[in-house]
Every structure is written in C-alpha cells, then in structure tokens.
C-alpha positions in Angstrom: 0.0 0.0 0.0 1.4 3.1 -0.9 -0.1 6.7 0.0 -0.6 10.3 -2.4 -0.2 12.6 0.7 2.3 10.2 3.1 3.0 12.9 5.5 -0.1 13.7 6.4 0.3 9.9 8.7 1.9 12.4 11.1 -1.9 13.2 12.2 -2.1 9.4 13.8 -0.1 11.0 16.6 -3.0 12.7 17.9 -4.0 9.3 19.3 -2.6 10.6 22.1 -4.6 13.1 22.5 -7.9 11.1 23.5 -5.6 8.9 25.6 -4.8 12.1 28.0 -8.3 12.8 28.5 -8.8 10.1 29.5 -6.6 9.5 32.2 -7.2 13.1 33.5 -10.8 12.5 33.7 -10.7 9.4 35.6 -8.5 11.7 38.1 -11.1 14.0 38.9 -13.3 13.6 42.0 -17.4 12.7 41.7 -18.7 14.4 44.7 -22.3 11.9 45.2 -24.9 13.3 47.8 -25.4 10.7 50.5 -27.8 11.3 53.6 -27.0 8.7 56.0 -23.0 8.9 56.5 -23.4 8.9 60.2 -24.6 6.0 60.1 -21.4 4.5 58.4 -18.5 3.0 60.2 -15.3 4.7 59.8 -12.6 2.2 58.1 -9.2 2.6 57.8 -8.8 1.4 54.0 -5.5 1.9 51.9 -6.0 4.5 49.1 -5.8 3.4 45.6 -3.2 4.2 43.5 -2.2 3.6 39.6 -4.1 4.3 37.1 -7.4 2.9 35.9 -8.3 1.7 32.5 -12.2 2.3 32.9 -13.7 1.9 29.7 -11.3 0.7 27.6 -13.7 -0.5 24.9 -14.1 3.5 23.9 -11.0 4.7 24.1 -9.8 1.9 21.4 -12.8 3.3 19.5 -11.8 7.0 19.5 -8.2 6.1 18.6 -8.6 3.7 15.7 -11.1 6.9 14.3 -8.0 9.2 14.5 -6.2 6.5 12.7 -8.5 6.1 10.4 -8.8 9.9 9.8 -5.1 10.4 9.2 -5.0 7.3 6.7 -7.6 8.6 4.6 -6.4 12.0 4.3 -3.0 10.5 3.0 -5.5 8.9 0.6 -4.3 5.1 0.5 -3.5 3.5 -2.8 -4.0 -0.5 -2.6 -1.4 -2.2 -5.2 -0.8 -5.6 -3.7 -2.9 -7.2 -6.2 -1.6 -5.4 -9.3 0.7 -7.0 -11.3 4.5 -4.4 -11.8 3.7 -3.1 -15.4 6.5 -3.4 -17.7 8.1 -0.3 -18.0 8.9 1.8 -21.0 11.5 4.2 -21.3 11.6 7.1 -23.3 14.2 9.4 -24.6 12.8 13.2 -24.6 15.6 15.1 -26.3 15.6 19.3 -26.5 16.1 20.4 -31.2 19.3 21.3 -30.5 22.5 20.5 -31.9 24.4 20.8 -28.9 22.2 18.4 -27.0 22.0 16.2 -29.6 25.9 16.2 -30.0 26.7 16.1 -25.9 24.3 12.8 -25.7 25.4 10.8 -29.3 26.4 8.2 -27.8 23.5 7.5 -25.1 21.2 8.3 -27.9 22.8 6.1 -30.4 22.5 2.9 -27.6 18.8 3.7 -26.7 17.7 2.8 -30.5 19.7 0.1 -30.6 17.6 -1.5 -28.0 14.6 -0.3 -29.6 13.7 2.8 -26.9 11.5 5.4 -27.9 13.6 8.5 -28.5 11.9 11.7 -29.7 12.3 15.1 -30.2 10.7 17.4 -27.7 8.6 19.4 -30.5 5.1 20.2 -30.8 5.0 17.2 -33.6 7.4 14.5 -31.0 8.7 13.7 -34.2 10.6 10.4 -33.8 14.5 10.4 -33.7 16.4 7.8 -36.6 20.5 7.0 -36.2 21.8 9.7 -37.2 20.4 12.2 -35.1 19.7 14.6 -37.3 17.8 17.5 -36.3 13.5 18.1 -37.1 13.3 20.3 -40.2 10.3 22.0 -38.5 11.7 23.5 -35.6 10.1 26.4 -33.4 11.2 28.1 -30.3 12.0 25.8 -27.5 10.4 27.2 -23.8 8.8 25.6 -20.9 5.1 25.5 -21.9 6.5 23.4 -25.0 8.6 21.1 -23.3 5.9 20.6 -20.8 3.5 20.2 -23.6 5.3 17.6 -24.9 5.9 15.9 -21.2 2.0 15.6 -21.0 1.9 13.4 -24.4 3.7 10.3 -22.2 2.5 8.2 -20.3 3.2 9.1 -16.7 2.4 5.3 -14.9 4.6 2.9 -17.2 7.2 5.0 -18.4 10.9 5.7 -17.5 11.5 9.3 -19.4 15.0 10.3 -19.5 15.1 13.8 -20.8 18.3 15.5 -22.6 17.8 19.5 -22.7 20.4 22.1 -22.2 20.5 24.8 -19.2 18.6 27.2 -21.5 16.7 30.2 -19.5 13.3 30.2 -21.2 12.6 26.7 -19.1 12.3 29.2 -16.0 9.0 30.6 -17.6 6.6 29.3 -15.9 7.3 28.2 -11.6 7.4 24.3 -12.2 7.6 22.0 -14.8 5.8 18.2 -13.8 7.3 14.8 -14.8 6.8 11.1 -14.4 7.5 10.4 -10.9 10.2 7.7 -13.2 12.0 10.4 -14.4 16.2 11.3 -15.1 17.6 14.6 -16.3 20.3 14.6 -18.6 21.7 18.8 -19.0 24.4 19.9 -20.7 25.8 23.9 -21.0 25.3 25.2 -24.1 28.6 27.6 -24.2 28.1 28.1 -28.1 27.3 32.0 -27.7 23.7 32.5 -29.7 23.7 35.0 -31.7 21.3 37.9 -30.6 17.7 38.5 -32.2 16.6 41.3 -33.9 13.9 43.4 -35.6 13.8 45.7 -38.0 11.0 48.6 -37.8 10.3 51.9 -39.0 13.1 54.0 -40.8 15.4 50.5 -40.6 15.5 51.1 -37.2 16.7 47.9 -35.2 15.3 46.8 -31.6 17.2 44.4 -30.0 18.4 44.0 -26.7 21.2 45.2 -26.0 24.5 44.2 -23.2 22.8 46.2 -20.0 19.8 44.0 -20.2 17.4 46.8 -22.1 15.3 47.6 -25.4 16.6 49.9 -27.6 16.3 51.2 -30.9 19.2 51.9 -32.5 19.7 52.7 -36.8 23.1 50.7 -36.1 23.3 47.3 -34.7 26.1 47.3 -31.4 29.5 45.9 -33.3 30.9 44.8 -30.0 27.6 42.0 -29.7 26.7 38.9 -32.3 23.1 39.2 -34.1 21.7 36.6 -36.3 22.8 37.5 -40.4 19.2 37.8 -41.0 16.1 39.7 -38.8 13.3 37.8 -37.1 10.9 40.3 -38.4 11.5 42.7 -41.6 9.4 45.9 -42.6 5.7 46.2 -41.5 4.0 44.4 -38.7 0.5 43.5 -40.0 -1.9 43.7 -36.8 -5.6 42.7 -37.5 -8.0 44.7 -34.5 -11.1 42.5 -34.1 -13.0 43.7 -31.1 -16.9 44.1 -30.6 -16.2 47.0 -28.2 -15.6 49.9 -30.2 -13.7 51.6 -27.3 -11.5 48.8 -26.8 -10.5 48.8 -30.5 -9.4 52.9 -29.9 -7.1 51.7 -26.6 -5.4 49.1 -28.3 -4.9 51.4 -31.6 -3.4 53.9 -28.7 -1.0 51.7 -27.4 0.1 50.9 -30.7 0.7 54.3 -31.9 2.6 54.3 -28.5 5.1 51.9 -29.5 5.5 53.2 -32.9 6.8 56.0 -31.3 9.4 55.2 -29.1 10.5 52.1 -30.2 9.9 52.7 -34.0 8.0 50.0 -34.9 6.1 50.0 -38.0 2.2 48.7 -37.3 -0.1 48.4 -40.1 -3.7 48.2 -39.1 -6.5 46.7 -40.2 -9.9 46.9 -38.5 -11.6 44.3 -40.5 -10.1 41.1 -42.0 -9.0 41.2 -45.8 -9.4 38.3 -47.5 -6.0 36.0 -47.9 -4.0 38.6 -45.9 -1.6 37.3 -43.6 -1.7 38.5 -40.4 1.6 39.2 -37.5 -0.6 40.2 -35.0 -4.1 39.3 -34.5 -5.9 41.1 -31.1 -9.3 40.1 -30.3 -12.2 39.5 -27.9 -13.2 36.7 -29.8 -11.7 33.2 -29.6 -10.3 32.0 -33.3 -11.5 28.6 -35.2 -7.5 27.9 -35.9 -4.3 28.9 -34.9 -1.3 29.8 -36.8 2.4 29.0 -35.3 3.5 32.2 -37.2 0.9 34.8 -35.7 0.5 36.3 -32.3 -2.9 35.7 -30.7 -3.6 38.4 -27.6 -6.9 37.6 -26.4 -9.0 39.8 -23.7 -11.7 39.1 -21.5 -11.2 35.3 -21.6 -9.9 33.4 -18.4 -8.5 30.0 -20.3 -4.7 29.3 -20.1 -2.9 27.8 -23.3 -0.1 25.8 -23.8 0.6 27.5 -27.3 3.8 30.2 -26.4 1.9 32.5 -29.2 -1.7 32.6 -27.6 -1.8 35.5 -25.0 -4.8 35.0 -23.0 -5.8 38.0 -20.7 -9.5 38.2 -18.5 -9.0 42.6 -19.0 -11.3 43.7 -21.0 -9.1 46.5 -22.8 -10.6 49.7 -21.4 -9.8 52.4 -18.9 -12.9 51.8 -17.2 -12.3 47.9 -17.1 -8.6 47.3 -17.3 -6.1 48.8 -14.3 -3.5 48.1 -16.8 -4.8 50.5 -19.1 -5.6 53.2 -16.8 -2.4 53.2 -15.2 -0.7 53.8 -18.5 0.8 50.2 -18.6 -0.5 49.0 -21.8 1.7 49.6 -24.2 4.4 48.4 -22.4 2.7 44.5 -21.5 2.4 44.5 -25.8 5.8 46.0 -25.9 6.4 42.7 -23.8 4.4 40.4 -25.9 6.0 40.9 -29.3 9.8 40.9 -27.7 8.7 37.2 -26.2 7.1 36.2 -29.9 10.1 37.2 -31.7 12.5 36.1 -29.7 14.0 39.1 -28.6 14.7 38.3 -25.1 16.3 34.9 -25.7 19.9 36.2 -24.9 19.1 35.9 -20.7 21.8 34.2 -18.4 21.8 30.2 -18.7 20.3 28.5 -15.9 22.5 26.9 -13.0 22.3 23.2 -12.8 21.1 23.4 -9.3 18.1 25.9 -10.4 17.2 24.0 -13.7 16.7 20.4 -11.2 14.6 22.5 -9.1 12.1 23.1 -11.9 11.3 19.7 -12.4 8.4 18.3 -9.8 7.7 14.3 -10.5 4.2 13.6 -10.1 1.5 10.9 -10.1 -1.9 10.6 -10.5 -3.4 7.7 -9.6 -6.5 5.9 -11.5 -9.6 6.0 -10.0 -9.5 2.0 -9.5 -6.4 2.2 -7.3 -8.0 4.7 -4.6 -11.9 3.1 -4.6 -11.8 0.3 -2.9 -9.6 0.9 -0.5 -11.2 4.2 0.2 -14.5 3.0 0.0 -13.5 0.7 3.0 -12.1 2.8 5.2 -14.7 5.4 4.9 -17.4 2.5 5.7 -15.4 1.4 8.6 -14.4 5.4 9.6 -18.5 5.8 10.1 -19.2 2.5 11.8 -16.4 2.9 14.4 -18.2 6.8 14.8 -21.5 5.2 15.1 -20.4 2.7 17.7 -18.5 5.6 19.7 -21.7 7.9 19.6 -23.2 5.0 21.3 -21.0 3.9 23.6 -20.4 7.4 24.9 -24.0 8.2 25.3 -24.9 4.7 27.2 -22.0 5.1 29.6 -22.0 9.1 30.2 -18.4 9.1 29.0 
C-alpha cells in the first residue's frame, strides 16, 4: 500500500490526545450526595493508587477513528494485487544541436535497443540513427517542453530527458514529470547570436548588453546578431473587437510603440481576404491557430499551452482594465511581441542546481487504485463513529 499525501500519517499522533483525556478524567473527583453517613463505620482502607483503565472498549474506538482519519487523508492506494507493469523508457531530447551532439552516444545505444527517443517538439517527431535535427523547428520554452511531457504516459514510463541549461525553461514556476524520471543537462557555451527586428526607418530593436530595449539605426558591433532579422518591414496587426472603445485603446498603445521604439504597425480593423496576419488582437476566440501569428486575447480566463496565444480576463478599457488606466499598456504589448520574436532569448543560462529545481515528479493515480480501499475505510471510519456515539452516550463518557 502506498499513499498520495504520506506525510499527512503524522496526524495518527494525535492518538494521544484522547488517551490524555482520558486518564485526566478518571482523576477528577465525583462528589455523590449521601444522607446517612453517620450511620457508616469509619474504616481505615489503603487508598488506591495507579491508574485505571475504565472503559477501555471507547477509548480503542476513538483512537482507531483518529487512525483512520489520518490514513484517509493521506488517501491510501491499494497495489498488492496489481501485477509491476512493464516499464517503457523514453528518450525526450531538447532540437538542438548541442544536446544532440553532448548525448550521441547514449542516444545512439537507446535505438539500438529499440527505446522510444523523440524530439521534444510540438509534432514529438521520432528520432532515426543519425540524429539529425527536425526540419520544423520552433522556439523551445517551458510550456512546449511541458506540452510535450503531457503526451507520455506518466504510470509505465521511464523518461529520460536530454535539454540544455537554456533560461526560457524558468517561464513558468514548475515543470511536472513522471514520478520515473532522469535529467540529462548539458551547457550550451556556443554563444547565440542575438535576435533582432527591424522597424520603421530601418530602425533595429534588440536587446542590447545592459539588459534593455533599444532602438538603435546601427546594430552594437561589440555584440553577435543573427545574419538575418526575425521580423523585416511592416507588422501587420488585425483589431477585431466588438467593443468599439476597446479597439481605440489598443490602436493607442500601438501608436505608443511606434513612437518610441519605431516600430512599423499596419492596421486593419476588418479582415482582408487571404491577408496574412503578425498580429491578431481580439475579444473573440479563433477557429485555428497559426504558429507564425501572435494571438492576444481579452476578457477570456483559459490558459494555453501555445507560447503564441496570449490570454488575458482585462477587457481593454480604462474603465475595465487597471493596466490600461495606469498607463501600462503599451508596455505589457511592448512585452508580448519581444517574447514572440524572440528578442529576449539572450538571458543568463540556468544553473544546474536551479534547472533540477524546476522539475516536480508527479503521479496521479486511477480512480481504481483509490476506490476500494477508500470506500473501506470510509465505511469502517462511520461505523467505528456510530459505535462511539453509542457507547459514549450509554455510559455518560
């Protein structure tokens, strides 16, 4: 028998709690009326002393109920009868050449014995001998990787996962596994070229070596971009909001950016047929989803799992939204676009000791496994209660 919640048994101590009462109780005087003492002989009679187990039958009762309490608030998961499932182990391994390149030879053993070894894409696209990398490859975070965690199967399977120390994991508090589960990191020291973007008046926006935004005509010669931009000339934006005043903040907060960062925004208010859209912002939740648009949705409360679906429950007004009447706007888009191109994918590399600490194993048990057994405590939890109710009541204890 194992348990979900195993330190919650710590609550069977308070067996000694009812224990205490009772000896304490049996301490204390009775004072009965009696009219006829003077008729009694005075005896000389030894005192008793020790303690009396008066009783006995309840106080077993009211500790096997704290027993029972603790036991099924560490909700007990019977698996004697269950047969050890043969396990499966599976090779999760980060698109990247340095990765793939570190771990060659561990890879290159798991399929020769036949182990599932994939890549950890949004397609788990299935790795052959010579470890070349997917041709469709997108930007690797945390809500990918954990996307692609939530594809295994967490109860039969041994997942050994290869990824490097790479900052964009830290995204999101906590990443869950297979309570099975072995990481393999390795340092990518290969310095990435920087991202950039170039706007209005070939202005580029790129981060630069303090940490900040800028916009600069030149690129900084001392740093290393990528040869080509992640985004060229106009950024086409489609507004699609029922709110009219909604549509006029958004168009603000755009102008906003235009101005101090230089970005060029071309907006359209109503969808042209077989345009491509950059930027889509909407109240409305869209049929399908391209992997090369941004998606910032408002008043809606779902989470995604998509890195370029922005969710937010504001409804985009100063009377609605405390981000827009304090003026923050423009700068959470600001934020938006520099995490869908890429912009900010220059941050320090994770220590080993921080990128262990992101990874949480976890279970969850079938349904089956916790029934019976809590089905049979619980039966036995509310006889026992019964039976104390009415033994206390019948002896006045």
């Amino acid at each position: 028998m194992s348990f979900i919640e195993p330190t919650l048994l710590w609550g069977a101590l308070a067996v000694i709690i009812p224990i205490a009462i009772h000896f304490w109780h049996q301490k204390q005087g009775k004072p009965l009326p009696w009219a006829a003492t003077q008729w009694l002989t005075e005896k000389q009679q030894q005192q008793s002393r020790g303690l009396r187990l008066d009783d006995i039958l309840l106080l077993i009762i009211r500790c096997l109920l704290l027993i029972l309490l603790a036991i099924l608030l560490a909700q007990p998961i019977l698996n004697w009868f269950n047969q050890p499932p043969a396990i499966q182990k599976v090779h999760l391994v980060e698109p990247n050449p340095a990765v793939s390149n570190n771990f060659r030879f561990e890879l290159s053993e798991a399929l020769k014995k036949d182990e599932r070894v994939i890549w950890s894409n949004e397609d788990m696209e299935p790795i052959t001998d010579k470890l070349s990398l997917p041709k469709k490859t997108t930007r690797f975070n945390s809500l990918r990787l954990q996307s692609a965690i939530n594809q295994i199967d967490p109860k039969n399977t041994e997942l050994h996962l290869y990824i490097s120390t790479n900052p964009a994991l830290a995204d999101i508090p906590a990443i869950t596994t297979p309570t099975r589960f072995y990481l393999h990191s390795v340092v990518d020291s290969i310095s990435q070229p920087r991202v950039y973007v170039v706007g209005k008046a070939n202005r580029n926006l790129f981060i630069n070596r303090a940490g900040k935004l800028v916009s600069n005509p030149a690129l900084d010669q001392t740093l290393k971009f990528a040869s080509t931009p992640a985004h060229s000339g106009p950024i086409r934006v489609l507004l699609s909001y029922r709110n009219g005043k909604e549509n006029e903040t958004v168009k603000a907060a755009l102008a906003a950016l235009t101005d101090v960062y230089g970005l060029d925004f071309t907006i359209d208010e109503k969808r042209t047929p077989s345009q491509f859209y950059d930027v889509l912002l909407t109240d409305k939740l869209p049929v399908m989803f391209s992997p090369r648009t941004l998606y910032i949705i408002s008043g809606n409360v779902q989470q995604s799992t998509l890195p370029n679906v922005i969710f937010t429950d504001d409804v985009l007004t100063p009377q609605t939204s405390e981000r827009v009447s304090t003026g923050q706007l423009p700068e959470w888009l600001g934020e938006q676009l520099v995490n869908f191109y890429g912009l900010d994918s220059n941050r320090p590399t994770l220590s080993q000791r921080d990128l262990r600490a992101l990874f949480i194993p976890s279970i969850k048990p079938t349904t089956e496994q916790q029934a019976g057994i809590q089905n049979a405590l619980l039966l036995l939890f509310i006889v026992l209660l019964v039976l104390e109710r009415w033994l206390a009541l019948t002896k006045n204890a």
